[in-house]
N, C-alpha and C positions, 0 to 999 in steps of 0.2 A: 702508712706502711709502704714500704718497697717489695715489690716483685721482679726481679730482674732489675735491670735499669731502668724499669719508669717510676717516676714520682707523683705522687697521690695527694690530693689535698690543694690548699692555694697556698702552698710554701710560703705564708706568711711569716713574720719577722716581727719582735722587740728589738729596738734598735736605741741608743744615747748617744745624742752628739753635742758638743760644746760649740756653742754660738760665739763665745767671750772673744774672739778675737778673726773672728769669720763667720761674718753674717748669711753669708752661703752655703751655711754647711746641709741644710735642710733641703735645699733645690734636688731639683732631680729625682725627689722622691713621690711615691704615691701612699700618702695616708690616710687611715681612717679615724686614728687618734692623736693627738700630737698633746704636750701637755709643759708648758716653761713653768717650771719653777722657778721660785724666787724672784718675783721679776723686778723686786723692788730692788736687787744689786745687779740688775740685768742694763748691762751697758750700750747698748744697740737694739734694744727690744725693737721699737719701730721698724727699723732697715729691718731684722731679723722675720719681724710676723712678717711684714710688706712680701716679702722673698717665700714665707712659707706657707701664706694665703693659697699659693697656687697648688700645693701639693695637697689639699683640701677640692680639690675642684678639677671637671671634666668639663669643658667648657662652659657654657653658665649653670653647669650643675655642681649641684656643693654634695662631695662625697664622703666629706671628713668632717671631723671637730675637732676644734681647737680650744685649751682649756689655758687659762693665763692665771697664776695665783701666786701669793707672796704672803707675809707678817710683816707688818710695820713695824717701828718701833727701833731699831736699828740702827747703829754706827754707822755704816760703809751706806745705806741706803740714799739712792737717786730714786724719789719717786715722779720725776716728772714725766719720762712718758707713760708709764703705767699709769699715773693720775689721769693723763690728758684721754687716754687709751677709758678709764673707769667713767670717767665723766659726760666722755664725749664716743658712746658705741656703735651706734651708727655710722659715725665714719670709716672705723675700722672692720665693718662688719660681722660686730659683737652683735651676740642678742642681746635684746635690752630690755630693762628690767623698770617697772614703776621705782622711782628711792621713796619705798616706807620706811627710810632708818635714820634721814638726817630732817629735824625739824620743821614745818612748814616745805616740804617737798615732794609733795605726793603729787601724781602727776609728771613729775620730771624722768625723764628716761637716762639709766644710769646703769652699771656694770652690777653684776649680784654681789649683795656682802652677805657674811657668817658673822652674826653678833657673836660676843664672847657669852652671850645666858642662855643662847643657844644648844642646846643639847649637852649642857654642864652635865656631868652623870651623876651629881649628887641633886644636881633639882631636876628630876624625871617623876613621871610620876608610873603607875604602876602598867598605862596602856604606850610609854615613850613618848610622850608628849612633853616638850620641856614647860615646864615652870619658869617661865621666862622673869615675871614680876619680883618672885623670892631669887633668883638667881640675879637681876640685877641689882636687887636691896644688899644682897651678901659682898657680892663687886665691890657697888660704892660705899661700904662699910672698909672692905680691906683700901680703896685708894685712900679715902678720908686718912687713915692711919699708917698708911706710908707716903702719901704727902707731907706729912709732918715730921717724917726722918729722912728725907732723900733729897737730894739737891732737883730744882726747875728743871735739869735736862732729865736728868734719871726720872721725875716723874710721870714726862711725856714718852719717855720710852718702855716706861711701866705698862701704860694706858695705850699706846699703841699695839703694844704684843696682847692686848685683853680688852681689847678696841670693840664698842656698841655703837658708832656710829661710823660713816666713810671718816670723815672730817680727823675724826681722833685716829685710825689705821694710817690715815696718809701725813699726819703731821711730822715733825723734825724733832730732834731732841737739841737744845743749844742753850746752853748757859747765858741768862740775863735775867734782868732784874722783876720781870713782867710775867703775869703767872699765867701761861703759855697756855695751857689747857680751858682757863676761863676765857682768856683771848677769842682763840681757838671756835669754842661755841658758841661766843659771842656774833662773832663773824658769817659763822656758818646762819646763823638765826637771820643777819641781815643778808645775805644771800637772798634767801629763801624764803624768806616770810614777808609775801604781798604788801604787809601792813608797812614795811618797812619802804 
C-alpha cells in the first residue's frame, strides 16, 4: 500500500528478458529466482548462466536459484551446452543429483531428470503416487507402434519429447540408416556399466 509518497513492501518485480542475442541482459540484476527455458534452443546458454550466476549471489553467499529446463526431441535443438551443463553440474554450480535414470549409473552426479511415467495422470494411484511400471509398459507399448510408422528421425524425436532416460531427452533426430534409439542405449549402457 501507499501512503503519501512512501512505498511499502520490497518493490519486488517479475521481470522477462531475452538472452538470444545478449548474453548480458541479466547482469545487474539481484535475483531470487531466475528460470531459462528451453535451453535446448538456447544459443549462448553457457556465456548467459556464466554472466547470471552472479545475480544469485552476495559475495560467497548464494541468494538465488537458478532453474535450467528444456524437451528434447526437436528440430532447431543444440543440446551441447545444456548436455555438458546436465552431465557435468558441478562445474557450473548445479546441484547435483545421484543418475538413477540411465542404466548402470547410480552414483554418478548428474542434473535432475522428469521421466515421462512420471506423474502421467492416467497412472496415479489414489494417494498421487505415479505408477511408474504400468506407465512405462503403456510408453513402450505406444513407441513399439509408432516405430513402425515413422521415419528413424521422427522416431527419436517421438522418444525425446516422452524421454525415461537423460540419454533419450538429449539425443538428435536425423535420418540414416541405423536405428538410433537402440544405438542410443546401447552406448549409454557402455558408458556406464563397469562391466563394460
Amino acid at each position: 500500500p501507499n501512503e503519501g509518497n512512501k512505498e511499502f513492501g520490497y518493490q519486488s518485480q517479475i521481470i522477462g528478458v531475452s538472452c538470444m542475442d545478449n548474453p548480458d541482459a541479466p547482469a545487474g540484476k539481484d535475483a531470487l529466482l531466475i528460470k531459462f527455458e528451453e535451453t535446448g534452443k538456447f544459443p549462448n546458454l553457457k556465456e548467459t548462466l556464466d554472466i547470471t550466476l552472479s545475480t544469485t549471489e552476495d559475495g560467497s553467499i548464494i541468494t538465488g536459484f537458478i532453474t535450467l529446463f528444456g524437451t528434447g526431441g526437436t528440430d532447431e535443438a543444440n543440446w551441447a551446452a545444456f548436455e555438458e551443463i546436465y552431465w557435468n553440474p558441478e562445474l557450473y554450480n548445479c546441484m547435483v543429483f545421484d543418475n538413477i535414470w540411465s542404466e548402470g549409473s547410480k552414483g554418478k552426479g548428474v542434473g535432475f531428470f522428469y521421466p515421462q511415467s512420471v506423474g502421467d495422470p492416467a497412472f496415479v494411484d489414489e494417494h498421487g503416487n505415479s505408477l511408474r511400471e504400468q506407465a512405462k509398459a503403456a510408453n513402450n507399448r505406444k513407441r513399439e507402434d509408432k516405430k513402425k510408422k515413422i521415419t528413424q528421425s521422427a522416431y527419436v524425436k517421438y522418444v525425446g519429447q516422452r524421454a525415461e532416460t537423460p540419454e533419450e531427452a538429449f539425443a538428435s533426430g536425423n535420418d540414416n540408416i541405423f536405428p538410433a534409439a537402440d544405438i542410443m542405449a546401447h552406448e549409454s549402457k557402455l558408458k556406464h556399466d563397469p562391466d563394460y
